[in-house]
Each structure stands twice: as structure tokens, then as C-alpha cells.
OpenMM code with the backbone's topology and positions (N, CA, C; nanometers):
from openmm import Vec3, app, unit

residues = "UNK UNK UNK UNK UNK UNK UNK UNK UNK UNK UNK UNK UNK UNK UNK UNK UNK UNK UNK UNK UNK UNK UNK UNK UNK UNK UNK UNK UNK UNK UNK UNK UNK UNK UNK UNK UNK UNK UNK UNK UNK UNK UNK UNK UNK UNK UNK UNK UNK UNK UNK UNK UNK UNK UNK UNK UNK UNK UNK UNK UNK UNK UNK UNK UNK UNK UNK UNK UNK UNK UNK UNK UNK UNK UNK UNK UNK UNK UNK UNK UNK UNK UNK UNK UNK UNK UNK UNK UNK UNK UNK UNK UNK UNK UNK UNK UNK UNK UNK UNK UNK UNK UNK".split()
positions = [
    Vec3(-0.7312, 0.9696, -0.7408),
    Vec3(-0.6476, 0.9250, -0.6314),
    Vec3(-0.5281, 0.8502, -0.6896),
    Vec3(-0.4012, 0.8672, -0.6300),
    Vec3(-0.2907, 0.7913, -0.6692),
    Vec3(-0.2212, 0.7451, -0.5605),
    Vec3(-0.2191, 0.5799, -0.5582),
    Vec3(-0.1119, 0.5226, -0.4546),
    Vec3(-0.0219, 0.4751, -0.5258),
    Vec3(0.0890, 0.4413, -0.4114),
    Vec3(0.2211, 0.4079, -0.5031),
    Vec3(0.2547, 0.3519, -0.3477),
    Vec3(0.3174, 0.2208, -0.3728),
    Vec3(0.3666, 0.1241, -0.3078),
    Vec3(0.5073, 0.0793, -0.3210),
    Vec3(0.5528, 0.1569, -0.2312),
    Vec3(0.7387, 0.0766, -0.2133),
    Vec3(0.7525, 0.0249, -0.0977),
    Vec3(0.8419, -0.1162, -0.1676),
    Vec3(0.8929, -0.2057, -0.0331),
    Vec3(1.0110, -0.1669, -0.0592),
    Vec3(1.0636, -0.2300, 0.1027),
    Vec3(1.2195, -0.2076, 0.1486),
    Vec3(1.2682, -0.2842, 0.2493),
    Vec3(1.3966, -0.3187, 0.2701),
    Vec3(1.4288, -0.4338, 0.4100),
    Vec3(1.4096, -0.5445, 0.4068),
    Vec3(1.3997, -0.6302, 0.4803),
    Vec3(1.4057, -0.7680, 0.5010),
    Vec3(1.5178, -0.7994, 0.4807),
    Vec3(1.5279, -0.9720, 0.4992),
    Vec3(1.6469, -0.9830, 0.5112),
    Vec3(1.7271, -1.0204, 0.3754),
    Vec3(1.6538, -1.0043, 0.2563),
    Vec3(1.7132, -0.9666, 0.1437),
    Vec3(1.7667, -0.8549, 0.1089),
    Vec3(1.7663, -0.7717, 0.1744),
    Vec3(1.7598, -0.6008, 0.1388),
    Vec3(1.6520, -0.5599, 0.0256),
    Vec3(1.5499, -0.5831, 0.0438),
    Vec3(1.4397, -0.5578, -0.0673),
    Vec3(1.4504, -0.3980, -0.1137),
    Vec3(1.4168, -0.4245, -0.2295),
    Vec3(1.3860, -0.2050, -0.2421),
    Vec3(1.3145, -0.1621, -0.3802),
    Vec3(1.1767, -0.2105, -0.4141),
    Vec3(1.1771, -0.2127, -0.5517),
    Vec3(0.9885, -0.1557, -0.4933),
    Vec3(0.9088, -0.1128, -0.6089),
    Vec3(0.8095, -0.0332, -0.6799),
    Vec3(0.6918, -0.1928, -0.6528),
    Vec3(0.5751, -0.1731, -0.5449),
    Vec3(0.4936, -0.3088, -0.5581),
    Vec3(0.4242, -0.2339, -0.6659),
    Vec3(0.3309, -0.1373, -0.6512),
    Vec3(0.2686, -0.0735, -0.7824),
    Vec3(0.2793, 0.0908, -0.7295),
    Vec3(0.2203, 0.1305, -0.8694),
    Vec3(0.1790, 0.2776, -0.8577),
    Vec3(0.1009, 0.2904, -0.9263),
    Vec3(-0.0165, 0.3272, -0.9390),
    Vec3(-0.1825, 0.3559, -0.9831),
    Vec3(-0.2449, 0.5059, -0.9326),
    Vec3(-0.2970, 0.5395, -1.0483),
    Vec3(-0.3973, 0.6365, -1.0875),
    Vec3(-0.4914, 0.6509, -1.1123),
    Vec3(-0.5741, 0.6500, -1.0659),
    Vec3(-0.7225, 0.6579, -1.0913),
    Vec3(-0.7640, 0.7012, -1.2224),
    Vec3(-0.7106, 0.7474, -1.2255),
    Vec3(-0.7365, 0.8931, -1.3463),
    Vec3(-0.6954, 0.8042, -1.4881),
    Vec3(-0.6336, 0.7107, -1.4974),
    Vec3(-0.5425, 0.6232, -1.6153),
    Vec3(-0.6290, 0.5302, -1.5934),
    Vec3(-0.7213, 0.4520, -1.5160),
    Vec3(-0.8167, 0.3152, -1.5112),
    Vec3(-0.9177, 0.2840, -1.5240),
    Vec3(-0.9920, 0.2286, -1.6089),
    Vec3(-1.1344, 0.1853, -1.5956),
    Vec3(-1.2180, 0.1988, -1.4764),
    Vec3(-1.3314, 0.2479, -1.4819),
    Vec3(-1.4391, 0.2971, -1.3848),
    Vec3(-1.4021, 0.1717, -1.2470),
    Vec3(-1.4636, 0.0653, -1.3293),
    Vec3(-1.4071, -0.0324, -1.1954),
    Vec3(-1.3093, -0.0401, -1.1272),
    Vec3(-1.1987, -0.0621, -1.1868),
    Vec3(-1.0714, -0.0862, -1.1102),
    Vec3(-1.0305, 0.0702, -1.0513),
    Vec3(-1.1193, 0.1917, -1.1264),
    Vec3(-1.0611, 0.3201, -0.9695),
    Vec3(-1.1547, 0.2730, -0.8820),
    Vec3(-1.2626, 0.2609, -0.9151),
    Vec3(-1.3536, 0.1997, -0.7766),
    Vec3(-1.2869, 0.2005, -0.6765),
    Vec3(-1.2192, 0.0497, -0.7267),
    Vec3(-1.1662, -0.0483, -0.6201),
    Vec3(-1.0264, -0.0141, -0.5356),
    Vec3(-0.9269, 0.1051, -0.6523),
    Vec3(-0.8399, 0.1568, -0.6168),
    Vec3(-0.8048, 0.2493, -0.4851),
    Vec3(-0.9859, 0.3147, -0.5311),
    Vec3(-0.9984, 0.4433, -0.4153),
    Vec3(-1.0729, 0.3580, -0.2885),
    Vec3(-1.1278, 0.2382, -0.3230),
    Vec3(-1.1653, 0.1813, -0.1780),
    Vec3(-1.1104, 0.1518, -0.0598),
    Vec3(-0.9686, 0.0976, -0.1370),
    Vec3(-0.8534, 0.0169, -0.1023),
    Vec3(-0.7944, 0.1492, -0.0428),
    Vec3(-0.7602, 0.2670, -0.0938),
    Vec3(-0.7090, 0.4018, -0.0462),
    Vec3(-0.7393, 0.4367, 0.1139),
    Vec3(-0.9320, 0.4148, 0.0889),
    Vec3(-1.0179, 0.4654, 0.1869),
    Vec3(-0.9700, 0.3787, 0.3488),
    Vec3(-0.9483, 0.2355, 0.3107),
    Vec3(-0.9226, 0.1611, 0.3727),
    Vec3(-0.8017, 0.1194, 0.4231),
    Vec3(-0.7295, 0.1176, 0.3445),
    Vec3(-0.5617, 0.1521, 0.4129),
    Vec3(-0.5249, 0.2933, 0.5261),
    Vec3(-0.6355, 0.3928, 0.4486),
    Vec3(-0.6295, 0.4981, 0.5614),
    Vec3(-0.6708, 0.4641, 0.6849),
    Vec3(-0.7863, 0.4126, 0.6993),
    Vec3(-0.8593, 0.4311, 0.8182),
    Vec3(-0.8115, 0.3141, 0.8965),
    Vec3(-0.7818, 0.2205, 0.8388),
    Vec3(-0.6939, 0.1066, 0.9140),
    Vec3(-0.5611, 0.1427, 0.9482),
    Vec3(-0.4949, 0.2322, 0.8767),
    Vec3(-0.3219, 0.2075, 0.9365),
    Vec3(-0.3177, 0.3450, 0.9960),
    Vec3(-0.4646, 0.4496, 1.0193),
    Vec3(-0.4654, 0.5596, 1.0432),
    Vec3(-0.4960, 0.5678, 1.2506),
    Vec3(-0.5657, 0.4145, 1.2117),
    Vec3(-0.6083, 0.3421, 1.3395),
    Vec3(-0.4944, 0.2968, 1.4433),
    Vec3(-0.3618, 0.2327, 1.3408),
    Vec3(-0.2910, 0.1845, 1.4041),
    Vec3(-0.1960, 0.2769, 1.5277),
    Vec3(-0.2016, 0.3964, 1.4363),
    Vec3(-0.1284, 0.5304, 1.4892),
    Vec3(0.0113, 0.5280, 1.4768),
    Vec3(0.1391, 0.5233, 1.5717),
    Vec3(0.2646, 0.5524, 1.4864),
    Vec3(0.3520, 0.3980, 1.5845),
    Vec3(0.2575, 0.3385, 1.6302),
    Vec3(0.3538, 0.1752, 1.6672),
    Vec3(0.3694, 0.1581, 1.5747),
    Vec3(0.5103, 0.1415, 1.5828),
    Vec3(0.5968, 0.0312, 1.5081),
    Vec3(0.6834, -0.1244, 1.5476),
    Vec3(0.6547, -0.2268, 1.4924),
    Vec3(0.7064, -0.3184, 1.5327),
    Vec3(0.8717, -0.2909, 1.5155),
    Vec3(0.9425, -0.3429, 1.6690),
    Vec3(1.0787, -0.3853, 1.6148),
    Vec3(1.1672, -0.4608, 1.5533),
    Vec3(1.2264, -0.4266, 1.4849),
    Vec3(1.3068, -0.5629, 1.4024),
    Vec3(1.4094, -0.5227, 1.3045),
    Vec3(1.5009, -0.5879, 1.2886),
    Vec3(1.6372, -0.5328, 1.2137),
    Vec3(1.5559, -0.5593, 1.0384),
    Vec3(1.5453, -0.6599, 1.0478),
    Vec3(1.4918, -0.7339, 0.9130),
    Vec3(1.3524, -0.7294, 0.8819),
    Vec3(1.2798, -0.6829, 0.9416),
    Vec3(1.1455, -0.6509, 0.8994),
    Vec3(1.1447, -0.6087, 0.7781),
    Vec3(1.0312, -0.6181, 0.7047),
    Vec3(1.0249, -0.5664, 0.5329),
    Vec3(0.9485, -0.4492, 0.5920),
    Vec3(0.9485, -0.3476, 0.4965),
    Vec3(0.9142, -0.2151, 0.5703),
    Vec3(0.7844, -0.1677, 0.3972),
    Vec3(0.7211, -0.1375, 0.4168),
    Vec3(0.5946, -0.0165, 0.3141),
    Vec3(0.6331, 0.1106, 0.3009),
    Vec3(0.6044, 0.1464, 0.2560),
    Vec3(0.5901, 0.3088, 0.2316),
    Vec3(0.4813, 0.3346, 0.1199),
    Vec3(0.3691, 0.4053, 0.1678),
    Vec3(0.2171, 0.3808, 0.0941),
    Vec3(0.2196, 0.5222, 0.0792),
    Vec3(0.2385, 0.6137, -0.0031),
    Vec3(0.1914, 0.7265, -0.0707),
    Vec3(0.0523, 0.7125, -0.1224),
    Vec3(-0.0536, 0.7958, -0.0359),
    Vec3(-0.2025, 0.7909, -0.0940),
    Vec3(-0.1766, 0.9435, -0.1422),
    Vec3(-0.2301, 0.9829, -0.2593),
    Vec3(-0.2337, 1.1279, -0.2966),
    Vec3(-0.4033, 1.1283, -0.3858),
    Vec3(-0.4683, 1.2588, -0.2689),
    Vec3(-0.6026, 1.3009, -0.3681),
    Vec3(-0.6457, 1.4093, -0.3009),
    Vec3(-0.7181, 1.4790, -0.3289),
    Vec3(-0.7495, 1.6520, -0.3706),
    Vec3(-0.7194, 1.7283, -0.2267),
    Vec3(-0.6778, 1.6293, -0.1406),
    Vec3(-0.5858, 1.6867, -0.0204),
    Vec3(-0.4579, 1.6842, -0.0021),
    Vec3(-0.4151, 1.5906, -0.1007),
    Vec3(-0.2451, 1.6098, -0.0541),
    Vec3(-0.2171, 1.4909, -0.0565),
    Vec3(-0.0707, 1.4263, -0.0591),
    Vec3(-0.0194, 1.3370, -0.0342),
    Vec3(-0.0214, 1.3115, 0.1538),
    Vec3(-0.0337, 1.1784, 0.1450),
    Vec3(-0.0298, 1.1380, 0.2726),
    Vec3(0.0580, 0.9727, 0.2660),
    Vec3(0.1530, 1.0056, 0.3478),
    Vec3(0.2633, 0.8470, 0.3606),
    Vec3(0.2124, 0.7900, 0.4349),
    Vec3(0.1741, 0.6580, 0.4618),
    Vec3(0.2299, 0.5684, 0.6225),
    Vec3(0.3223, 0.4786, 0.5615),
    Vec3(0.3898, 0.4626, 0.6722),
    Vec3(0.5331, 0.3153, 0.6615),
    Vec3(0.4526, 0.2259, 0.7199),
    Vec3(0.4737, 0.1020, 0.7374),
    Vec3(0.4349, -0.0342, 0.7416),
    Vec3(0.5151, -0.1051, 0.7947),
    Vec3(0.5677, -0.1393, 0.9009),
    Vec3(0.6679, -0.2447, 0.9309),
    Vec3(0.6174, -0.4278, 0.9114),
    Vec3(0.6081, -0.4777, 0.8235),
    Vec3(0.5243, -0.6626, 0.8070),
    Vec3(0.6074, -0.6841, 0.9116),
    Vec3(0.5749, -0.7138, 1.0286),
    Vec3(0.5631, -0.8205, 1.1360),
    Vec3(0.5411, -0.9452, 1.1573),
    Vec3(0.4717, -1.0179, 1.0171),
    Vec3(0.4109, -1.0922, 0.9930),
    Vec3(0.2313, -1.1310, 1.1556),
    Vec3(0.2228, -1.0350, 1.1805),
    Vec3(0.1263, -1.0445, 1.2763),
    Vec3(-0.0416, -1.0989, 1.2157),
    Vec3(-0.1455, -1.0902, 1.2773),
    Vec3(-0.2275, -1.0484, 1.1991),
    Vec3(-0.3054, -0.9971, 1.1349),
    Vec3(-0.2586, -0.9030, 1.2337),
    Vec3(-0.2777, -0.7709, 1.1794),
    Vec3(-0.2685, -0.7070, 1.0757),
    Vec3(-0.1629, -0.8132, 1.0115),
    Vec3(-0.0900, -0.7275, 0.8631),
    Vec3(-0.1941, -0.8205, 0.7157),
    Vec3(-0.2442, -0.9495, 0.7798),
    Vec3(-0.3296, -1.0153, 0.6732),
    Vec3(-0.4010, -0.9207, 0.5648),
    Vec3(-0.4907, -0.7861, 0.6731),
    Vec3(-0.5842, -0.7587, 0.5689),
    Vec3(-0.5281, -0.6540, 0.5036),
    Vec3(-0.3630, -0.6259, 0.5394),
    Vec3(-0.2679, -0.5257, 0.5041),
    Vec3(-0.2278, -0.6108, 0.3245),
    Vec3(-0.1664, -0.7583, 0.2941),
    Vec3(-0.1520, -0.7874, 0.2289),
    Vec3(-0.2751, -0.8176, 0.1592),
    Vec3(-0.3882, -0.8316, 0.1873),
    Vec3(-0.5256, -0.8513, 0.1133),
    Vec3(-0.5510, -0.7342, 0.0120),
    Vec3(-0.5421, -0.6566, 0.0719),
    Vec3(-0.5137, -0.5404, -0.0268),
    Vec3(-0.4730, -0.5230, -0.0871),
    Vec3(-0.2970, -0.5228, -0.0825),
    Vec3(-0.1683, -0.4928, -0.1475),
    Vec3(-0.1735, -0.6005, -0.2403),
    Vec3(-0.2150, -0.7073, -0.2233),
    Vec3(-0.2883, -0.8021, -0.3564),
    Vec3(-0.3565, -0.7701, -0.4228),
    Vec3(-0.4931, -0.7360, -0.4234),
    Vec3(-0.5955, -0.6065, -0.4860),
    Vec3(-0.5090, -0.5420, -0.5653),
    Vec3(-0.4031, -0.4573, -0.5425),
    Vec3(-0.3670, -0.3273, -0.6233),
    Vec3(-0.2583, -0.4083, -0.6927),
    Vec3(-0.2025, -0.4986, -0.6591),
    Vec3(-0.1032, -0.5666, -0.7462),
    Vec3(-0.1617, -0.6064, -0.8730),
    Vec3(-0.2671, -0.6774, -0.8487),
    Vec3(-0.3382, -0.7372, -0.9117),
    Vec3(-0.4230, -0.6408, -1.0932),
    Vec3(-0.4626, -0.5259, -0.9838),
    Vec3(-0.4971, -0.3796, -1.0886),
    Vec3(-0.3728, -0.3492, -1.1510),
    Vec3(-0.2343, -0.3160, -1.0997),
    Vec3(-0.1439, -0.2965, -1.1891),
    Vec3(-0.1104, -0.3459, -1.2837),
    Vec3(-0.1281, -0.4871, -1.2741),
    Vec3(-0.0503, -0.5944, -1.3481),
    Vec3(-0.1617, -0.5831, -1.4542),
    Vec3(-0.2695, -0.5828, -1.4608),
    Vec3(-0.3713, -0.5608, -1.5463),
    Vec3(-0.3136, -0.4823, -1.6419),
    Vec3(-0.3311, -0.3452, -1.5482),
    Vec3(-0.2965, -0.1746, -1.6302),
    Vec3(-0.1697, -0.1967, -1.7387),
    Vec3(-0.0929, -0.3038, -1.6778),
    Vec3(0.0480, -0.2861, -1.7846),
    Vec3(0.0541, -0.3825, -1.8725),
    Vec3(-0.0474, -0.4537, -1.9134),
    Vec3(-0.0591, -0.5423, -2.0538),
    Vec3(-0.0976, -0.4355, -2.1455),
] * unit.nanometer
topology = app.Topology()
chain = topology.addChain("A")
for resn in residues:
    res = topology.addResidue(resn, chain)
    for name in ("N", "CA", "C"):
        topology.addAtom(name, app.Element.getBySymbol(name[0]), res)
């Protein structure tokens, strides 16, 4: 499985790479946790369906999940709601695996 995480927007104009991970490049554990996090971003933002919050300045996602079906996007608008908590709980998780992967 491979996700890849780009932010964009806010009121910085953000636009930069949070991670990109491969299963296939990581220790048994950390794909574990990679493809959990996959499983779970799906079924949660798969839940949400295609609401989007409005906002000029919202920071915006773009979550590329890719595995033996295909790439699949969702966008993300942070709302800061709380909805989005267990959205960044995650996106911590995989930050966290990247930053590992690149020592």
C-alpha cells in the first residue's frame, strides 16, 4: 500500500509533501500500522461522503491511498471541527513513520 499526503491553502498558502510511504520500503511494523491507518482513513472519510466544509482559507488534504485496486484520492477540507481530531491522529502516525524512514 502507498499513501502520500499533500497539504494546500490556508491562510499561508501552504503547498508542500506531509509524507509519502510504501509499504513495500518499511519494516513489518510500521507497514502494519501504515496499512491500518490506510484502512481507516478510508472508511472514515469514505463515511463522510463528498461534504465539504466552506471556507476561503481552509487548509485542504489530498490523501492518495494506492493498493492492488488502484489509487483512490479524498480531499480533506481541516475545519478545525472534531471531526478532523482523529483525521490529524493519524496524519501524526504517518508523519511520525516517515520521519523515521528518512534517517
Amino acid at each position: 500500500m502507498k499513501i502520500q499526503v499533500k497539504r494546500s491553502g490556508g491562510f499561508a498558502g501552504l503547498n508542500d509533501t506531509v509524507c509519502d510511504l510504501d509499504t513495500a520500503n518499511l519494516a513489518a511494523a510500521d507497514a502494519a500500522a501504515v496499512e491500518s491507518v490506510g484502512r481507516n482513513l478510508e472508511a472514515a472519510l469514505g463515511a463522510q461522503g463528498s461534504r465539504q466544509p466552506i471556507g476561503a482559507d481552509l487548509v485542504k488534504y489530498e490523501v492518495v491511498l494506492s493498493n492492488g485496486q488502484g489509487p483512490r484520492t479524498l480531499v480533506i477540507a481541516d475545519d478545525g471541527s472534531k471531526a478532523m481530531e482523529s483525521f490529524h491522529r493519524m496524519l501524526d502516525q504517518l508523519s511520525t513513520i516517515a520521519g523515521a524512514q528518512s534517517r
